[in-house]
C-alpha positions in Angstrom: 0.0 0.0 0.0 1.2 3.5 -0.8 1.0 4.8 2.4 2.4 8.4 1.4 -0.9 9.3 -0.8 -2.4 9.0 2.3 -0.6 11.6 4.3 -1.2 14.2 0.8 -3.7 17.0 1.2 -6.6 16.4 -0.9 -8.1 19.8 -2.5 -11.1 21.3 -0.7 -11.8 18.6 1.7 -10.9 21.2 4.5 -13.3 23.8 3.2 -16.0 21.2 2.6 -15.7 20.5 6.3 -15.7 23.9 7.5 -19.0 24.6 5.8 -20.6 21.8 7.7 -19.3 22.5 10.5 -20.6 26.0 10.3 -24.0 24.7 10.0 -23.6 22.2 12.1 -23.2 25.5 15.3 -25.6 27.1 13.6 -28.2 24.2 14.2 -27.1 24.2 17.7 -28.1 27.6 18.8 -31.7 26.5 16.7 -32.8 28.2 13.3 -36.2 29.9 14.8 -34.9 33.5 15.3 -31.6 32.9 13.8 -28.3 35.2 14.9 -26.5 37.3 12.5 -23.4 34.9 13.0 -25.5 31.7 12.7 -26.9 33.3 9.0 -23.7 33.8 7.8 -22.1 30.4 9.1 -25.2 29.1 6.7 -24.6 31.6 3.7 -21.1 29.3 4.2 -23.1 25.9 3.6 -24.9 27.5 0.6 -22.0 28.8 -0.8 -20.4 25.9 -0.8 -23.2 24.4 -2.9 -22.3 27.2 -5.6 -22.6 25.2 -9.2 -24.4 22.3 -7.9 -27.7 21.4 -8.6 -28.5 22.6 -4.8 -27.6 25.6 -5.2 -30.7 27.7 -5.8 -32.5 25.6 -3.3 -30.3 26.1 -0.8 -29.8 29.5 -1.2 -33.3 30.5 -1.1 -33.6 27.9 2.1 -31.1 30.4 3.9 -32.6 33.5 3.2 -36.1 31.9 4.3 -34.5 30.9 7.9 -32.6 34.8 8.1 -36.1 35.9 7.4 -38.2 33.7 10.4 -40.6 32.5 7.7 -38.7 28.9 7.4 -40.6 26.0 6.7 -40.0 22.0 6.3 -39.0 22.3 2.9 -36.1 25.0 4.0 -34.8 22.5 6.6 -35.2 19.7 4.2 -32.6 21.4 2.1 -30.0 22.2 4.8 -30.1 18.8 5.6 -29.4 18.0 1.7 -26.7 20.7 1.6 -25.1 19.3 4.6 -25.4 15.3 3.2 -24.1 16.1 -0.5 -21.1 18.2 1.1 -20.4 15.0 3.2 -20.6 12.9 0.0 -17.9 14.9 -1.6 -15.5 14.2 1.5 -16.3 10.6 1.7 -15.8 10.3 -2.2 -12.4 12.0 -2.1 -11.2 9.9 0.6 -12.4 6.9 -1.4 -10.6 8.1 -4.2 -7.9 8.2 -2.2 -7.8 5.0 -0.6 -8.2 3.2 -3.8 -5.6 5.4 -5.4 -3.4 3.8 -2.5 -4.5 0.4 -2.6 -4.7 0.0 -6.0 -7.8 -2.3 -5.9 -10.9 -1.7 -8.2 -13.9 0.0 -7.1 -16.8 -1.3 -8.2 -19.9 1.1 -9.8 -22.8 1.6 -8.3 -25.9 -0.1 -9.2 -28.9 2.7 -9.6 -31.2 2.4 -6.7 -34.4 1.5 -7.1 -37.6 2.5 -5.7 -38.6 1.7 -1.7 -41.8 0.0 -0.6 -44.7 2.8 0.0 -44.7 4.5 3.4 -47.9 6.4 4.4 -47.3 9.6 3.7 -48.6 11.0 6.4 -45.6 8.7 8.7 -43.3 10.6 6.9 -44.7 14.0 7.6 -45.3 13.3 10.8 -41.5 12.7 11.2 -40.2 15.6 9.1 -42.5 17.9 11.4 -41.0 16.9 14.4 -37.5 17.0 13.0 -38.1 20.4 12.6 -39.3 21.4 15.2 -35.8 20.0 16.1 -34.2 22.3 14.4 -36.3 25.4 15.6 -35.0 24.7 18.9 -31.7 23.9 18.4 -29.8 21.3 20.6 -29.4 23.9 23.1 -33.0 24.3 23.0 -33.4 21.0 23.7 -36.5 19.9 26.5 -38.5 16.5 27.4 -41.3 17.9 26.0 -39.8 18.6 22.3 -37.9 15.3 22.9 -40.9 12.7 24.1 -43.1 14.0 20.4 -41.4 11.5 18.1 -42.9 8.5 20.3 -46.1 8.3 18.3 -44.5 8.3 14.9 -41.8 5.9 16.1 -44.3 3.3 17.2 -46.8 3.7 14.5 -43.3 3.4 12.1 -41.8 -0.1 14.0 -45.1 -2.2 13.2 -44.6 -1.6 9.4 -41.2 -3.2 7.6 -41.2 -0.5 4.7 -40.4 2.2 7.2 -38.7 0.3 9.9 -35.1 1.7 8.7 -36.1 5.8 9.5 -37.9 4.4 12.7 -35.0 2.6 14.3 -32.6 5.7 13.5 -35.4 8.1 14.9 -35.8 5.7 18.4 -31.9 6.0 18.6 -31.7 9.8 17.8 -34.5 10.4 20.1 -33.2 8.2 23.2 -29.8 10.2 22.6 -31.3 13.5 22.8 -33.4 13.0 25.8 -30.4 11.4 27.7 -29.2 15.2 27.3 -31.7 16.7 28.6 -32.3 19.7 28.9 -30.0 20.9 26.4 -29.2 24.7 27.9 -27.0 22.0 30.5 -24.9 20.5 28.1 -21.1 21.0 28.3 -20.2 19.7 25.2 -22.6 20.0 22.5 -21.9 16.4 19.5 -22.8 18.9 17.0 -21.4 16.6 14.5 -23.0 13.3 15.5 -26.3 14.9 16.1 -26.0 16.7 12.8 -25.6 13.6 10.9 -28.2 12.0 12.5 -30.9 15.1 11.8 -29.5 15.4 8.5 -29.9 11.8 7.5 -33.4 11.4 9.6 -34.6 14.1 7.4 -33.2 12.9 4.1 -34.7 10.0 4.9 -39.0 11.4 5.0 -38.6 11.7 0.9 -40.6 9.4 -0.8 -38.3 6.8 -2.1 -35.5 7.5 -0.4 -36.0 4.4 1.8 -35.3 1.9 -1.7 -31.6 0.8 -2.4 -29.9 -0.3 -5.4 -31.1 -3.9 -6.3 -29.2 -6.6 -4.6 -28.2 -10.6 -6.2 -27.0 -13.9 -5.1 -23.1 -14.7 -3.8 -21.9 -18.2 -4.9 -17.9 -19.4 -4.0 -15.6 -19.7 -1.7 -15.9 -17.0 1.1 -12.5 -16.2 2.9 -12.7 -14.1 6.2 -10.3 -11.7 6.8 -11.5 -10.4 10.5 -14.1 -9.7 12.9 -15.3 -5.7 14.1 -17.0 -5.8 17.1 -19.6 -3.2 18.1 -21.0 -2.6 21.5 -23.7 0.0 22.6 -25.0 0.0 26.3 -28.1 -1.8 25.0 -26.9 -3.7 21.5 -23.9 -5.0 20.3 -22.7 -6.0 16.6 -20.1 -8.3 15.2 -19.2 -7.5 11.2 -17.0 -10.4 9.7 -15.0 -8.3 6.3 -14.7 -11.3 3.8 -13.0 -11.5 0.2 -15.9 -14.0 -2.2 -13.9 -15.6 -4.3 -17.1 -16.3 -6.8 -17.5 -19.8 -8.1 -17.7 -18.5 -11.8 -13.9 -17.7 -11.2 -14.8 -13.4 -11.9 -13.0 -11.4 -10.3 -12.9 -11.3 -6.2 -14.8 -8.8 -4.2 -14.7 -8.0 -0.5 -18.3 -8.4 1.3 -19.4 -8.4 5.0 -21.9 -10.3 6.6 -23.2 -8.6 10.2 -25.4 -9.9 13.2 -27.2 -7.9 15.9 -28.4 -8.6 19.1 -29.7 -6.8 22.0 -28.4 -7.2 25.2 -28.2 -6.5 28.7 -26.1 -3.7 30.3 -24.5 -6.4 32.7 -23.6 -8.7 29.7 -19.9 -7.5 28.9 -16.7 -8.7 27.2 -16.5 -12.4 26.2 -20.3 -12.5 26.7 -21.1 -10.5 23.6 -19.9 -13.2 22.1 -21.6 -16.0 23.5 -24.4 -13.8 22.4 -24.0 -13.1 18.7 -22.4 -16.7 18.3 -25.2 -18.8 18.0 -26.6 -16.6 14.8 -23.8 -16.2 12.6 -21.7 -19.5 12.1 -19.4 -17.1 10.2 -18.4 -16.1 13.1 -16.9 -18.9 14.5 -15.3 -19.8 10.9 -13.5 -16.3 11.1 -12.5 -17.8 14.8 -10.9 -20.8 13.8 -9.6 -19.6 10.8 -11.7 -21.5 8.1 -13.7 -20.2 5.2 -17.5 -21.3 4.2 -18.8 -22.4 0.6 -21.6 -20.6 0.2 -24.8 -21.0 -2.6 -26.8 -18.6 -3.4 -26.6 -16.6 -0.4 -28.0 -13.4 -1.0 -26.3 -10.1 -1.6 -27.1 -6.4 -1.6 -25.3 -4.3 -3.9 -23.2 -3.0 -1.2 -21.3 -5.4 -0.6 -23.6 -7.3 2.9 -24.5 -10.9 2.9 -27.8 -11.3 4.4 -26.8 -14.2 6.0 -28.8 -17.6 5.6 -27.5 -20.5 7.6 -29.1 -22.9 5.3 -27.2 -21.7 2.0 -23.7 -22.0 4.2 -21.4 -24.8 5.1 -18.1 -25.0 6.6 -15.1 -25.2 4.4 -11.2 -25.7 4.0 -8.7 -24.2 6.9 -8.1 -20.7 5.1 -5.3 -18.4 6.6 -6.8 -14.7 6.9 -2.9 -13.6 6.3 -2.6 -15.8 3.2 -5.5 -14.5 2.4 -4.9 -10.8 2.4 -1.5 -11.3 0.7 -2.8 -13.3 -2.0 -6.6 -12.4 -2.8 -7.3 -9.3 -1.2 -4.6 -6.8 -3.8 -7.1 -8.0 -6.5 -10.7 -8.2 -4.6 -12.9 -5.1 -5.7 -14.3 -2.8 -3.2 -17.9 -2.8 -3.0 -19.7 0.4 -3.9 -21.7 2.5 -1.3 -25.0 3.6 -1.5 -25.5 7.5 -2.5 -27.2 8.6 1.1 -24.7 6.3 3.3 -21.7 8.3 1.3 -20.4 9.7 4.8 -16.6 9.6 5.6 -17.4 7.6 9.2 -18.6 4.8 7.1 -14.9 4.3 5.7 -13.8 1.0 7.2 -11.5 -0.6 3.9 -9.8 -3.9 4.4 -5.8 -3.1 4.1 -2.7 -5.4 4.5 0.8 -3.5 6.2 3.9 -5.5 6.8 7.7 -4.5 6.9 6.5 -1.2 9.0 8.1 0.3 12.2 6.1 0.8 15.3 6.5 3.5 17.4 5.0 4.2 21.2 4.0 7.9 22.6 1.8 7.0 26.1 -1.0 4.9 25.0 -1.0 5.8 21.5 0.9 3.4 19.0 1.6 4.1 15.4 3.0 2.2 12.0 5.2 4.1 10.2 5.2 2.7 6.6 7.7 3.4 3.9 8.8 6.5 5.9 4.8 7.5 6.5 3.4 7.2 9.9 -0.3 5.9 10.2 -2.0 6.0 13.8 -3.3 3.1 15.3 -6.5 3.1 16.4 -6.8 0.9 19.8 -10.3 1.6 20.8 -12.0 0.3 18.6 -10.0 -3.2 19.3 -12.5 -5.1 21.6 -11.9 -6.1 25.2 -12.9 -9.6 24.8 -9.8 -10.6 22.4 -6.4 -11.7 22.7 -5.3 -8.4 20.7 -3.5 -6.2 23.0 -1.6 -3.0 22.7 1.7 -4.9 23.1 0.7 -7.6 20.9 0.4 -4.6 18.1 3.3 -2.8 19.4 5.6 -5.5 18.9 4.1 -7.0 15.6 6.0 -6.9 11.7 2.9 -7.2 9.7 -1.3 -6.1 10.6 -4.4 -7.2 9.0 -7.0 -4.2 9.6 -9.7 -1.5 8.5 -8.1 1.9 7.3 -10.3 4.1 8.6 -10.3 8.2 8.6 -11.3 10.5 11.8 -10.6 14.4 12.7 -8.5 14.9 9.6 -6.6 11.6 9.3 -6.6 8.1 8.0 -5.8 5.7 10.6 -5.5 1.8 10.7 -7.8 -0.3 13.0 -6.1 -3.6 13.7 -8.0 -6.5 13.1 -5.0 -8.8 13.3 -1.2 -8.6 13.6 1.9 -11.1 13.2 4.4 -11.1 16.0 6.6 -12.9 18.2 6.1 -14.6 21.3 8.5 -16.3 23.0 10.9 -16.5 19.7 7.8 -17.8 17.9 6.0 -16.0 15.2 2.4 -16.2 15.9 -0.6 -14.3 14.7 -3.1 -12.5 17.2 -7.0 -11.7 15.9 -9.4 -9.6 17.3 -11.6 -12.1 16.6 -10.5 -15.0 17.7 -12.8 -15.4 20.4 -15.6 -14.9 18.2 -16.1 -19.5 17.7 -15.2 -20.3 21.2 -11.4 -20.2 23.1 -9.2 -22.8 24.7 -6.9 -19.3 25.8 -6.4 -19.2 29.5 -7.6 -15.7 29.7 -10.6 -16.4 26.9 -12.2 -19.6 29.3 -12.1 -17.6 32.6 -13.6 -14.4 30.8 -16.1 -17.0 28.9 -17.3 -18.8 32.4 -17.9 -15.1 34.0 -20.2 -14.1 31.4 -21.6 -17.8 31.1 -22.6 -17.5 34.5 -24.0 -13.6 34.2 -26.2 -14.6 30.9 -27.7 -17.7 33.4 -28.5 -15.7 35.7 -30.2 -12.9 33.3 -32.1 -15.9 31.8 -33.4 -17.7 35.0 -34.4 -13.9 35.8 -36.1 -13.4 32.7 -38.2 -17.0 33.0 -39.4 -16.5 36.6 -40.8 -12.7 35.2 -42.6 -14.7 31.7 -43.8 -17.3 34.0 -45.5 -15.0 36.5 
């Protein structure tokens, strides 16, 4: 990998950035009897727009919110403004990555229409949204907060819709955790930004379709697990290269399973969790890959996983792998409204890099270009440690990008241990573990999850 186009400025990312972020404060002080200071940090966002086909929207969007007189339609294109301007940045850092990795990028299919949504569902949420936006997050109350409950549970009943009113449940259980905004230290204007911005986006009619998806055949060859853990909910992603039994060329896919869980349920019991949905998982663990049959496929790249089209396949080295398949595996494309730079997460292969240590933070410096390492996103139940990454010649991770610069989220490394080369995954937990630390961190959560179950049945049974 060419890891000095990475550390290259790329033309008007910074300005693109500014721009949201200017509208990003202005949204926080609320849009209802905007400041002088909060118009112009929106003249910013329009201007930005100059020469797109946003422009005159946008524009006249502004001067309708300087004015008082703004309406749903205004906000609707701020929230456009904002989405398209963080479409350019993740595009450009795309451009980048592949420019570095030298792997094909796949085109995008065109999406096709969503299932109808009652109309009046989706007004209903682009009304309250804002009336978000009135108020600002600093204007934030329980009152403003607690009005997106009857469109969220007239929403979950219905499939078609079930994607706006899972983000609006989340958004909405975020903001009342803050409340009431006027207390807030910090202000996430940038998190709760995209999440407005995308909510919003989201109330168009047909905006809820994607591009139309297929069927996976081959040899599927896991390359690591990503963990992800909320207080309530915790996801594992396995990134895969399917080598497609037609022999065409490879492509790198993921295949994801939910759960919800309990606040007490931590480390090695996510696991024991997510385990018993995905048998990918424990492949990935044990370092095998699957044969897989018509298993389907969205255009993005995610297997919506089907145990019954699956089966368990040859030994298949992640390392091997990602020295021999992954330089030639396409990159899936991404889907026009999930074109955001936090989505970045691209399969990359480093070896012959130095390591260097500064506190807690680690970095790889490759071909005389230093990339960050980023540690928290390594989860807690895994063998993975700082000083298995510190000490390792060669890392199997995500390249990801974050407040200005690419970093490199290990998914595995080589190293030594006790004059032994070994490898160490973040995943390798994810089937089961014989590891000393992995069976005592498995029996504590084994014995948690009882106890939350025999809790649970006493409560059904009464």
């Amino acid at each position: 990998m060419r890891a000095d186009l990475l550390a290259e400025p790329i033309a008007g990312l910074d300005e693109a950035l500014a721009a949201v972020d200017g509208g990003d404060q202005a949204l926080t002080a609320g849009l209802l009897r905007p400041q002088p200071a909060q118009v112009a940090a929106l003249t910013g966002l329009a201007d930005a727009l100059a020469g797109s086909p946003l422009a005159g929207r946008v524009a006249e969007a502004v001067d309708k919110i300087a004015a008082g007189a703004a309406g749903e339609d205004h906000f609707l294109a701020v929230a456009a403004a904002r989405t398209a301007l963080l479409g350019s940045v993740h595009d450009a850092l795309s451009a980048r990555v592949d420019e570095a990795t030298g792997r094909p990028h796949a085109e995008p299919a065109a999406p096709e229409p969503g299932a109808e949504v009652s109309p009046n569902l989706l007004a209903a949420a682009r009304s309250w949204l804002a009336d978000l936006a009135r108020a600002g997050w600093r204007g934030l109350d329980h009152d403003l907060v607690s009005g997106s409950a009857p469109v969220i549970s007239a929403m979950l009943p219905d499939p078609a819709p079930r994607r706006l009113a899972a983000l609006l449940d989340g958004f909405a259980a975020e903001l009342a955790a803050s409340c009431p905004g006027a207390g807030i230290d910090q202000v996430p204007a940038r998190r709760w930004g995209d999440l407005w911005s995308r909510a919003l986006v989201l109330t168009l009619p047909g905006a809820l379709g994607g591009a139309p998806g297929g069927t996976a055949t081959g040899r599927l060859l896991p390359l690591g697990v990503d963990l992800h853990e909320h207080g309530t909910a915790a996801q594992a992603q396995v990134h895969a290269v399917l080598e497609p039994a037609d022999g065409s060329t490879p492509r790198l896919v993921r295949a994801s399973v939910s759960v919800p869980k309990p606040d007490t349920v931590l480390g090695a019991g996510l696991w024991q969790l997510l385990r018993p949905h995905l048998s990918l998982l424990a492949a990935a663990g044990d370092g095998r890959s699957m044969d897989v049959e018509a298993m389907p496929v969205t255009a993005e790249g995610d297997l919506v996983w089907d145990e019954e089209r699956a089966r368990p396949g040859a030994p298949a080295d992640p390392f091997v792998t990602a020295r021999v398949v992954l330089p030639t595996a396409a990159t899936p494309p991404v889907a026009p409204l999930d074109r955001h730079p936090a989505r970045l997460a691209v399969p990359v292969f480093l070896e012959g890099y130095t390591t260097d240590k500064d506190g807690d933070a680690i970095g790889v410096t490759v071909a005389g270009h230093r990339l960050p390492v980023d540690l928290d996103r390594v989860p807690v139940a895994s063998p993975l440690t700082p000083a298995a990454v510190a000490s390792s010649g060669a890392c199997l991770g995500l390249l990801r990008w974050d407040a200005g610069t690419f970093s490199v989220q290990p998914l595995a490394v080589e190293t030594v241990v006790k004059k032994k080369a070994v490898a160490v995954h973040a995943g390798a937990w994810a089937g089961g573990t014989t590891d000393k630390n992995g069976v005592k961190a498995e029996k504590a959560a084994t014995d948690a999850v009882t106890v939350l179950r025999e809790r649970a049945g006493r409560l059904l049974r009464k």
